[in-house]
N, C-alpha and C positions, 0 to 999 in steps of 0.2 A: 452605489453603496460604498461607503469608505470602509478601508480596513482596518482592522481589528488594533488596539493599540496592544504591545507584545511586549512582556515583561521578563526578566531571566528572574527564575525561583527557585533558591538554591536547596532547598529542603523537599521532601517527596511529597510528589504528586501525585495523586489516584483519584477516582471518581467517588462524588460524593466527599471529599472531604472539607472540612471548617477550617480556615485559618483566616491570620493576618496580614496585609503586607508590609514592608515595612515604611518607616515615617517622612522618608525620602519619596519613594513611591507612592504612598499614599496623599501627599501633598501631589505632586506628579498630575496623578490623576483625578482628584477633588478640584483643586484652584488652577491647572494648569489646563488640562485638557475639559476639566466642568463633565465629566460622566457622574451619574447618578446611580443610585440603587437601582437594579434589573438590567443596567449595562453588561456587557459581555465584553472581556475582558482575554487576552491571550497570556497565560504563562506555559512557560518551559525550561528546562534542563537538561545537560546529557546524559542522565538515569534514567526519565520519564519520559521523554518525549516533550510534545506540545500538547496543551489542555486548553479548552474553552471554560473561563469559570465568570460565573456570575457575580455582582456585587451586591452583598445584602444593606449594608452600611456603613453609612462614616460617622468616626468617631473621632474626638478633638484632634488625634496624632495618629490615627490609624483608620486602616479600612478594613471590613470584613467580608470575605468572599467564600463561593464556593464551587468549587470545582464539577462541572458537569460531564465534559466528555473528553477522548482522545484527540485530535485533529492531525496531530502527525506523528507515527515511529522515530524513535532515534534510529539513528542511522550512523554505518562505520565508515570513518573517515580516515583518509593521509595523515597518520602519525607523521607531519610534517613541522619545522622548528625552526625558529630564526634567532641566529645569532648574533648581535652586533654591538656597536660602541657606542652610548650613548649622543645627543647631538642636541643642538637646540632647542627650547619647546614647543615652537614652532613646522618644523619638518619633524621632528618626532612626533608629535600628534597624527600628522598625517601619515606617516609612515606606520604606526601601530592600528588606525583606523584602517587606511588599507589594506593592509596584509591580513587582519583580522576580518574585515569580506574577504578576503582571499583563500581564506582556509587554513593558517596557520594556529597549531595547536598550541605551542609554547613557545614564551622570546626567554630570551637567557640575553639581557644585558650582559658585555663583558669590557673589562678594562686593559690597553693594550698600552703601547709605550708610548705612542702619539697621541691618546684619546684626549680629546680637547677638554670637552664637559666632562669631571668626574666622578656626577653624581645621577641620579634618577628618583622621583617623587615615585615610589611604586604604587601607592594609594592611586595617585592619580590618575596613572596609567592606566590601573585595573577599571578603573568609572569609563576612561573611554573607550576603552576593551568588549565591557558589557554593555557600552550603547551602541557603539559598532554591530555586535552581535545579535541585539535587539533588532534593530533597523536593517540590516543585512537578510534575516529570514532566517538565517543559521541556527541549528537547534543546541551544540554547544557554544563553551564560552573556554577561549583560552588560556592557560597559567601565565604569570610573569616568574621570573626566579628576581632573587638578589644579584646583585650585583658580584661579578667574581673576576677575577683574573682571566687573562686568556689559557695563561700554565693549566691552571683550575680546571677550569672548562674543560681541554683538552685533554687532560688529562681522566677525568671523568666522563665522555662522551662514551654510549656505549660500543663497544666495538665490533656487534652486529648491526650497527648504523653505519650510514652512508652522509658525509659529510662535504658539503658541494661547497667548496672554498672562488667567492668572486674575486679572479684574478686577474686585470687587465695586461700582465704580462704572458697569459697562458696565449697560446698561437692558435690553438685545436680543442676543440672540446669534445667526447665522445659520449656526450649526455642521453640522447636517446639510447644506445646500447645499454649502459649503466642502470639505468633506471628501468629499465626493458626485464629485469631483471626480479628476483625474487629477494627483497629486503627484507631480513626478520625485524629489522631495530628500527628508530626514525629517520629521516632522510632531514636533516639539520642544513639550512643556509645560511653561511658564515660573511658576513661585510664588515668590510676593514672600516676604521676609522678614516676622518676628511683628509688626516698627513698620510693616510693606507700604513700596511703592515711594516714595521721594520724589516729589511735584509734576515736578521735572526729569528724574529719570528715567523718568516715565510719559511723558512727552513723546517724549523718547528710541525710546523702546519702539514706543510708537504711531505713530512718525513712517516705521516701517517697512512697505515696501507689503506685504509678505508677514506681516505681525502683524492675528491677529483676534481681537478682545476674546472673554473665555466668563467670563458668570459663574453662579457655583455655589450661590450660595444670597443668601436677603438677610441672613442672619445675618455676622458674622464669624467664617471658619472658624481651625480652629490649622493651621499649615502641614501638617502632616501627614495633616491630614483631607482639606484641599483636595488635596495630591496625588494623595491616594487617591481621591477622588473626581472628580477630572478625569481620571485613567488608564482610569478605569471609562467614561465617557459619552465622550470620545472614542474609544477601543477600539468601544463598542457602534457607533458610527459608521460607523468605517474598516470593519467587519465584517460591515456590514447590507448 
């Protein structure tokens, strides 16, 4: 038996109710996947949970469905955040797809002194976000912010968070203690841009009580790698 095709619905979910979905979607699942009326259908949110809902009809731009039962609780997760500097669209796509299977709740794109790319299609991002999260199994879906300064950023990070700065110049890293730990705020990964931090901005960075150096390899990682790999060994952390 094949599984369920699984929708993010961003509006409340409850049994027995009528709606639509939308005309993205509803194309989606009409002319792409061919389900028909009395299909069953997977929506979810992280208000509701996951829903089995049925479909009653399609209609020229839309579909109409009805939600039958619960299939999964929301569940609390690692207020967990990634920070970084834009980058090609290419290893950015897969760097937001993977870390978004990985459990990351919010990216805060930010703009540093070196950042090469200085822009980001946030629309776009958001689409591969929620099909990450779709096809992942994951019951939320996570923010993008706009784009900000790293000053910005820093300056606004809250400061019952834990801020884990990727530093290939760090010698030691005391990660499992840290995180061992009772964090009220999120626990935020910060990756420098492909020229890395400037001299002044590592200053900056490091000069924050709540910033703990992690580094990931002695090699020089591409940003992409290193995200993916710092979401990974902090995750094992927060989870052990």
């Amino acid at each position: 038996m094949s599984s369920k095709i699984r929708l993010h619905f961003p509006k409340e979910l409850k049994a027995n109710l009528l709606s639509t979905l939308s005309t993205e979607q509803s194309h989606y699942i009409k002319n792409v996947m061919r389900l028909k009326p009395g299909d069953i259908i997977s929506l979810f949110n992280a208000m509701n949970g996951e829903w089995d809902a049925k479909i009653l009809n399609h209609a020229k731009e839309s579909t109409e469905f009805k939600v039958e039962k619960l299939t999964k609780n929301k569940k609390l997760e690692n207020d967990l955040w990634l920070a970084f500097s834009p980058i090609k669209k290419n290893p950015l796509d897969m760097m937001i797809q993977k870390t978004t299977e990985l459990g990351i709740q919010k990216f805060i794109p930010i703009l540093a002194e070196r950042t090469i790319v200085k822009e980001i299609n946030i629309e776009r991002v958001k689409k591969i976000i929620i099909e990450a999260s779709e096809q992942s199994n994951r019951i939320s879906v996570p923010k993008i912010e706009n784009l900000e300064s790293l000053k910005n950023f820093l300056n606004q990070f809250p400061k019952n968070g834990c801020l884990i700065f990727c530093d290939i110049n760090c010698e030691k890293s005391n990660l499992k203690d840290i995180l061992s730990k009772k964090i009220e705020g999120p626990v935020c990964i910060l990756i420098g841009p492909e020229g890395d931090f400037s001299e002044k901005e590592r200053q900056l960075i490091t000069g924050l009580n709540h910033t703990f150096p992690l580094s990931l390899a002695s090699n020089i990682l591409r940003a992409e790698t290193a995200a993916i790999a710092a979401v990974t060994v902090v995750n094992f952390y927060l989870n052990s």
